[in-house]
C-alpha positions in Angstrom: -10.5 -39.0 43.1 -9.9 -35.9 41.2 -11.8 -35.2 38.1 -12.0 -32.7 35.2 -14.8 -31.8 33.7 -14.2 -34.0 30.7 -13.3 -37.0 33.3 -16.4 -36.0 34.9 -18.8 -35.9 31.6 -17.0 -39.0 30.8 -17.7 -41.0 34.4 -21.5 -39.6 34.2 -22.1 -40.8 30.7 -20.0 -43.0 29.4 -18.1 -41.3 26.7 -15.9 -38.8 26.5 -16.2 -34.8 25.3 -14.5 -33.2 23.0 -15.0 -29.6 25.0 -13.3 -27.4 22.5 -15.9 -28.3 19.7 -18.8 -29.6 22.0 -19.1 -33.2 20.4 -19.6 -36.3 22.4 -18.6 -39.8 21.6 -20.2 -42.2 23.6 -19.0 -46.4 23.8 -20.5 -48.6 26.6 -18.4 -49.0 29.8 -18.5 -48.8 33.1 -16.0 -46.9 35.3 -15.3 -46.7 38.9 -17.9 -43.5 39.6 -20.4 -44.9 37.0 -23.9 -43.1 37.1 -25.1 -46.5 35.8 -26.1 -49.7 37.5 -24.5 -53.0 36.0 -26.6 -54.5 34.8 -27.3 -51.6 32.3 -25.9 -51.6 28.9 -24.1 -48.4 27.6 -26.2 -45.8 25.6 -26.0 -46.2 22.1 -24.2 -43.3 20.3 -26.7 -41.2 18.5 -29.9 -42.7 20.3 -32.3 -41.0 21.8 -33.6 -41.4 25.6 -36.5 -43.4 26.3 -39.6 -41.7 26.7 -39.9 -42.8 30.4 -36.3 -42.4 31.5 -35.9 -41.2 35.1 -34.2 -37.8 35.8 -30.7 -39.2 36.3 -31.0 -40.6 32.8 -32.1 -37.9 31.2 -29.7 -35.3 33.1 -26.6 -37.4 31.9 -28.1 -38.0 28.7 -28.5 -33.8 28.5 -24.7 -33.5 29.4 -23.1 -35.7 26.7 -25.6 -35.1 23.8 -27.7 -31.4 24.4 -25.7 -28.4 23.1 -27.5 -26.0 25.4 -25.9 -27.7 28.6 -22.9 -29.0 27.3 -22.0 -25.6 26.5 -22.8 -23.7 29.9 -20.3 -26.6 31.4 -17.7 -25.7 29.1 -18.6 -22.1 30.0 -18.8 -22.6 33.6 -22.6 -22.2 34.3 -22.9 -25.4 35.3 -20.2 -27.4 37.6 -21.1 -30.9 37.7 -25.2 -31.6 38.2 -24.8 -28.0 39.5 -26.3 -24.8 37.4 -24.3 -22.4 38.6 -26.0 -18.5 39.5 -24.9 -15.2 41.1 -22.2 -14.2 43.4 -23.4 -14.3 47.0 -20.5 -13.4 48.6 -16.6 -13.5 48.2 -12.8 -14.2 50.1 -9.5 -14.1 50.1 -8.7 -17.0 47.9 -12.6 -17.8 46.8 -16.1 -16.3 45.6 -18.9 -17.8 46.8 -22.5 -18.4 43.9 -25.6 -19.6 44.3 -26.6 -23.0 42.4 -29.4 -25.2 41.8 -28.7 -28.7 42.0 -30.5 -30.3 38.7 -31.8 -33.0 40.0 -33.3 -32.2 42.9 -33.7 -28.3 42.7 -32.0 -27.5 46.0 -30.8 -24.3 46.5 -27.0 -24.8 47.8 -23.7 -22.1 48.0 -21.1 -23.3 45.7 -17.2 -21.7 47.2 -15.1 -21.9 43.8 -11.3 -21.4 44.7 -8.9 -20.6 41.6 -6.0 -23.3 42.0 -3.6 -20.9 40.6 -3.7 -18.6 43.5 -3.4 -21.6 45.8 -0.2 -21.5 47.9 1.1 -23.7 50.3 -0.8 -22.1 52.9 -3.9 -21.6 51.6 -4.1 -25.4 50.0 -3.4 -26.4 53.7 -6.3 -24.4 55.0 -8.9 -25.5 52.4 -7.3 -29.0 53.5 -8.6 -29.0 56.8 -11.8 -27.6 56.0 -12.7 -30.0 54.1 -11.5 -32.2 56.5 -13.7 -30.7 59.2 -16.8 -30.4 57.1 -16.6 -34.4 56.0 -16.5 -35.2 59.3 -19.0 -32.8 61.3 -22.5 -33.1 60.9 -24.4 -30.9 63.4 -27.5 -28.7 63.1 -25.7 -25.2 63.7 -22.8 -26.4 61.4 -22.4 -25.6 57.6 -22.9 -28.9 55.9 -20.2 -29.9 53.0 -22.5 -31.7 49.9 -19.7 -32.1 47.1 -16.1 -30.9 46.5 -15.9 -30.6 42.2 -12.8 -31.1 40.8 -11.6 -29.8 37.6 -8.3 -28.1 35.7 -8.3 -25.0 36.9 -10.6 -24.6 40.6 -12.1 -26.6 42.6 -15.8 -26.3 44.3 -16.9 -26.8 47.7 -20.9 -27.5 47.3 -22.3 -26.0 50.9 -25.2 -25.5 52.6 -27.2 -22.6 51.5 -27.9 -19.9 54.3 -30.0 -17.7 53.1 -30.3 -15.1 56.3 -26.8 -13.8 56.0 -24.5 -13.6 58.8 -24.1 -11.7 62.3 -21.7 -9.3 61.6 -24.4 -7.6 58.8 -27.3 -8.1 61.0 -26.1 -6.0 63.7 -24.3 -3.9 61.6 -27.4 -2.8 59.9 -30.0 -3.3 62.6 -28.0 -2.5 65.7 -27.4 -4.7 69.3 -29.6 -7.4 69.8 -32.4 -7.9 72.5 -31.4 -10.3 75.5 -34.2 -13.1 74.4 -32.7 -13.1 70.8 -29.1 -13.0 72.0 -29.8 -16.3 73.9 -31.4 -18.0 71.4 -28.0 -17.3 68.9 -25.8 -17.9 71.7 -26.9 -21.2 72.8 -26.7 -22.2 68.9 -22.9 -20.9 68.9 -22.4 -22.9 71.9 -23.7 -25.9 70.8 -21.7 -26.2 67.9 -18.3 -25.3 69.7 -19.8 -28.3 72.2 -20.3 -30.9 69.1 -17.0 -29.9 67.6 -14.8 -30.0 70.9 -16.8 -33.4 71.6 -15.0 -34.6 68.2 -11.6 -33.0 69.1 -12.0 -30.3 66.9 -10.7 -26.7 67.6 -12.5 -23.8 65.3 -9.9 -20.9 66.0 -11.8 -18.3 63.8 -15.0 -18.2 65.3 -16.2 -14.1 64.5 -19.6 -12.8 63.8 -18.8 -13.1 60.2 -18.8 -16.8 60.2 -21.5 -17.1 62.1 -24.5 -17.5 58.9 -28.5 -18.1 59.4 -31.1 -19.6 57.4 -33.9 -18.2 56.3 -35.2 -19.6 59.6 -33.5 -17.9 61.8 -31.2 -21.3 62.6 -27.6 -20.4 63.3 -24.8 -22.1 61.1 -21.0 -21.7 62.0 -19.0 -21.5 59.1 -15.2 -21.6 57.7 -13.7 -24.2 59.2 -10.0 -23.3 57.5 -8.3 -22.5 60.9 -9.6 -25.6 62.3 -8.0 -28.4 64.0 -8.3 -31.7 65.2 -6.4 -32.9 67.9 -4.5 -36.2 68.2 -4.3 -36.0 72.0 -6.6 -34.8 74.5 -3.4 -33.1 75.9 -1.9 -32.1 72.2 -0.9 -27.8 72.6 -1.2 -25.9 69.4 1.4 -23.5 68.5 -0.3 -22.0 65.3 -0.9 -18.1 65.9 -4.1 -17.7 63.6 -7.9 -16.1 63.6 -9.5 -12.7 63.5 -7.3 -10.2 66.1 -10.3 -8.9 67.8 -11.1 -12.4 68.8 -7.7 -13.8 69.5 -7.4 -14.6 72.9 -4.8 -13.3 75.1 -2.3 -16.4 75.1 -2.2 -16.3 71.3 -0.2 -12.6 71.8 2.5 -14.3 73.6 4.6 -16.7 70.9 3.8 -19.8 73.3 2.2 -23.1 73.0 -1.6 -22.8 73.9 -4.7 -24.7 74.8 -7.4 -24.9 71.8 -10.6 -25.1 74.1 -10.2 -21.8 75.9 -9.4 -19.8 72.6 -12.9 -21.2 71.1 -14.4 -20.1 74.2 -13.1 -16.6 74.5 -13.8 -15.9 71.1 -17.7 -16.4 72.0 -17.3 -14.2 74.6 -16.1 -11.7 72.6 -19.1 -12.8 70.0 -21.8 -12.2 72.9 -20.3 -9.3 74.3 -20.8 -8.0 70.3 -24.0 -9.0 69.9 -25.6 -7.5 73.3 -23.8 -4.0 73.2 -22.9 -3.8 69.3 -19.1 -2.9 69.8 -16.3 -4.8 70.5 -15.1 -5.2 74.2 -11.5 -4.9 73.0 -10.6 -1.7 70.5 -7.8 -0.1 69.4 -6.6 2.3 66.5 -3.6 0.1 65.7 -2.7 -3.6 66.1 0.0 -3.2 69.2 -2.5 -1.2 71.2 -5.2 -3.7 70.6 -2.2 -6.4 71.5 -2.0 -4.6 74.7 -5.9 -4.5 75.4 -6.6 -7.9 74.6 -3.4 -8.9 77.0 -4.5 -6.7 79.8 -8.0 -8.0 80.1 -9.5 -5.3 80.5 -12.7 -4.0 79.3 -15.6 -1.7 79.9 -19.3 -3.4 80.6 -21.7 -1.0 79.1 -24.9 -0.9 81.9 -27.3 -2.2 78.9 -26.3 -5.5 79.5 -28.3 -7.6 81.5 -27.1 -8.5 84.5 -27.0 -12.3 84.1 -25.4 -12.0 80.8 -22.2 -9.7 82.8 -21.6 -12.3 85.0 -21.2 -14.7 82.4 -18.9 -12.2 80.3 -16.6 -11.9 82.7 -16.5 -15.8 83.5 -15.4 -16.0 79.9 -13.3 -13.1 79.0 -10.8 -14.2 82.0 -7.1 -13.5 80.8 -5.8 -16.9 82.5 -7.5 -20.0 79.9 -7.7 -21.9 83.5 -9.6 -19.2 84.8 -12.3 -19.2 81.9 -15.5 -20.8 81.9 -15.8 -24.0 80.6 -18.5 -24.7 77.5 -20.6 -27.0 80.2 -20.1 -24.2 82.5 -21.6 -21.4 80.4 -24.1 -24.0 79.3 -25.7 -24.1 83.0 -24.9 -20.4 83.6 -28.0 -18.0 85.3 -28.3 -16.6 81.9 -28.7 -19.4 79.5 -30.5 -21.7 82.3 -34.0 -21.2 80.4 -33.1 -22.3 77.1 -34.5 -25.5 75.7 -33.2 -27.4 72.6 -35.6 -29.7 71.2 -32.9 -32.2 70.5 -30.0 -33.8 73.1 -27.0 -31.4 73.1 -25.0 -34.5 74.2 -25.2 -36.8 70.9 -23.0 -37.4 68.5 -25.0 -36.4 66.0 -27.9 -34.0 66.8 -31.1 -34.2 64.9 -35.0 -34.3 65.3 -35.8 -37.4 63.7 -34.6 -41.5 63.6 -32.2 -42.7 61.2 -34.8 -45.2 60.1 -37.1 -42.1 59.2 -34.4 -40.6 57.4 -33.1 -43.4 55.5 -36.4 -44.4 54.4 -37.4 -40.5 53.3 -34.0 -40.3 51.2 -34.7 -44.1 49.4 -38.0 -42.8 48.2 -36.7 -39.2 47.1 -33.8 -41.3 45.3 -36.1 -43.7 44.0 -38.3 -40.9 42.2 -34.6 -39.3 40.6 -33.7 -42.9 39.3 -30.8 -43.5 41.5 -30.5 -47.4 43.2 -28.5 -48.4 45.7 -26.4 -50.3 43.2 -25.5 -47.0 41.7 -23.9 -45.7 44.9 -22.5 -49.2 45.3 -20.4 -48.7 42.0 -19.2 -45.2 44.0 -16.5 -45.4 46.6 -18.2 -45.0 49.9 -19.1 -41.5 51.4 -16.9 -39.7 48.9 -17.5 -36.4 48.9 -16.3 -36.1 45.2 -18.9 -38.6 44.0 -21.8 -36.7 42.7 -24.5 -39.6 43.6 -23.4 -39.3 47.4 -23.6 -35.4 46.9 -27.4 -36.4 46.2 -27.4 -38.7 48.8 -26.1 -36.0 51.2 -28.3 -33.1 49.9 -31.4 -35.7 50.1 -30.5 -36.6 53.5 -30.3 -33.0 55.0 -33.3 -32.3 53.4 -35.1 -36.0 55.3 -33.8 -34.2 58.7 -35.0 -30.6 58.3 -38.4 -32.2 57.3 -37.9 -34.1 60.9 -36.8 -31.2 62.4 -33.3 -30.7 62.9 -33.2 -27.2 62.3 -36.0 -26.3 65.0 -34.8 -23.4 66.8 -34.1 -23.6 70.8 -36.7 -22.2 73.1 -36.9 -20.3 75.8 -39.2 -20.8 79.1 -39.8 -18.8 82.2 -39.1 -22.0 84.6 -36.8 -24.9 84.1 -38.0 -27.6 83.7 -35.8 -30.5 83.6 -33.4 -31.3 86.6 -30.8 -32.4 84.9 -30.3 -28.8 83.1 -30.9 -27.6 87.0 -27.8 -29.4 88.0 -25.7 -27.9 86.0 -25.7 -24.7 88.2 -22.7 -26.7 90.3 -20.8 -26.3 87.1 -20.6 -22.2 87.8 -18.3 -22.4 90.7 -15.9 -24.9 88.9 -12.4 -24.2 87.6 -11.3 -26.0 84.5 -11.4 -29.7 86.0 -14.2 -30.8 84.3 -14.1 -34.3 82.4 -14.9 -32.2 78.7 -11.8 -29.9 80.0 -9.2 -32.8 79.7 -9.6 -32.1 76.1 -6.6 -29.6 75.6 
């Protein structure tokens, strides 16, 4: 349900606001995305809050009646429960600020996208990233909060990832050591796992969309290129990505598999982040065209020998030729890594729903929000902004469980199971996770 900010001042409080000369008028109802449980009455125009009103109260109470804060929404400092900050970063058709949510002080990114510039195209690749973020949740994937509606943009309330991304680490610090190259890599991999297990193709996977957290835990970002596939044997036709990255069948103007162009594009992202260049490079697009097509590539004699073999598994110009993602997982190289979660499951986390859920009543308990107040919200909706608490509230729950713990790495292996994927090194694309082309 799309809202502007006067629909949205009106669903939190109850009236409606005049924006152009900040007054509020405010008669008892209830609508569909009420911030109110039923069995409340409408607040009285002109009354004051109660002395012990919860935070919810009060913060709706602030946006229909306080002049400060109704003014910085009509301004645009705040969006929503949102108080909006400084540019963090910027793209094509977006700029990216920092915000505060009011209620519960998290730190998130808000992406603000001016409708006007939208064209076909673009509106169809903010379509499908929203898409893909409503329906991923994974550790080493950006989480999507809220999407704000109003006139003129719309905002896309992310995860915060404070660490910057890949491209500016090395950039400014140079190639990375092989222990810290693992632990990135395996985080890489074990999004590109959790999205292929849900049928979903990335096809812009570059260091640049590749963000940390303060932490060091790796988050894989823009989901605009992505797909989800209908069949397990569906062929893509759309020619899209970064060029460096684009694997060799997406030169050629033919249908392709979407599993082996997520997979070279890591191995171009490890080749980068364990020699600092790119494997492919060229002066001018048709000479990097011809690169990319021949295969061919130098191996710099930094590189581990472990990590080589596994380079060339994956930078193979045949897709049926490439490793598969269970493949590289049980590769020589990545054979010591240890996640402190199942890198099968659905969902990956460190803690039991029951924990969670419990956590995120309490925290919404202390804010004033009942379950009766998300029941007068449509389930889930990411333009609700009591289930863009509920979300932030909940992520929070499972990084205090840890879900954001960073893989390890040990000198011996020590679970079979992980041992047994060494049979996987000698396999061709046949495996069962394969079939998903």
């Amino acid at each position: 349900m799309k809202r502007d900010l006067v629909q949205s001042v009106r669903g939190k409080c109850g009236g409606e606001m005049r924006v152009n000369q900040y007054m509020v008028q405010s008669p008892p109802y209830h609508s569909r995305c009420s911030l109110t449980d039923t069995s409340e009455e409408g607040p009285v125009e002109g009354e004051e809050p109660e002395q012990k009103a919860t935070p919810l109260q009060r913060l709706t109470f602030d946006m229909c009646h306080n002049q400060h804060t109704i003014k910085e929404l009509v301004i645009g400092r705040r969006v929503g429960f949102y108080k909006v900050r400084g540019e963090i970063g910027y793209g094509t058709f977006s700029r990216v600020k920092m915000a505060f949510h009011a209620l519960t002080k998290d730190k998130v990114a808000m992406k603000i996208l001016d409708k006007a510039r939208l064209d076909p195209t673009a509106q169809r690749l903010l379509h499908r990233e929203i898409v893909g973020l409503e329906s991923l949740r994974h550790p080493n994937v950006v989480r999507l909060y809220e999407v704000v509606d109003t006139p003129s943009r719309l905002h896309l309330v992310l995860e915060y990832a404070g660490g910057g991304d890949l491209a500016d680490h090395i950039y400014t610090h140079g190639r990375l050591s092989d222990h810290r190259s693992k632990i990135i890599f395996a985080q890489i991999l074990a999004a590109v796992k959790y999205m292929h297990s849900q049928n979903f193709i990335h096809r812009d996977l570059k260091a640049e969309n590749v963000l940390f957290t303060l932490s060091g835990c790796v988050k894989v970002a823009d989901l605009g290129f992505s797909t989800r596939l209908s069949a397990r044997t569906q062929l893509l036709e759309t020619q899209c990505g970064s060029p460096p990255y684009a694997a060799p069948e997406l030169f050629q103007d033919e249908p392709y598999l979407g599993p082996p162009v997520d997979v070279w594009a890591m191995g171009v992202l490890l080749f980068f982040m364990v020699t600092a260049s790119m494997p492919f490079r060229a002066e001018t697009m048709g000479k990097l065209r011809r690169r990319i097509v021949s295969g061919e590539f130098e191996m710099p004699v930094c590189v581990s020998a472990p990590c080589q073999r596994l380079l060339r598994g994956i930078l193979r110009h045949a897709p049926e030729d490439r490793c598969a993602v269970d493949q590289i997982l049980g590769c020589d190289w990545l054979l010591p890594v240890e996640f402190s979660w199942n890198l099968g499951a659905a969902e990956c986390g460190g803690a039991a729903d029951s924990d969670v859920e419990e956590d995120v009543r309490a925290a919404m308990c202390e804010l004033g929000i009942t379950m009766e107040h998300l029941g007068n919200n449509p389930l889930g909706d990411t333009r609700s902004p009591l289930w863009g608490v509920y979300r932030i509230l909940h992520h929070r729950a499972e990084l205090a469980h840890g879900a954001d713990c960073l893989p390890t790495i040990r000198g011996v292996v020590r679970d079979p199971k992980r041992e047994g994927l060494r049979a996987y090194r000698g396999l061709r694309h046949t495996s069962k996770f394969c079939s998903i082309q």
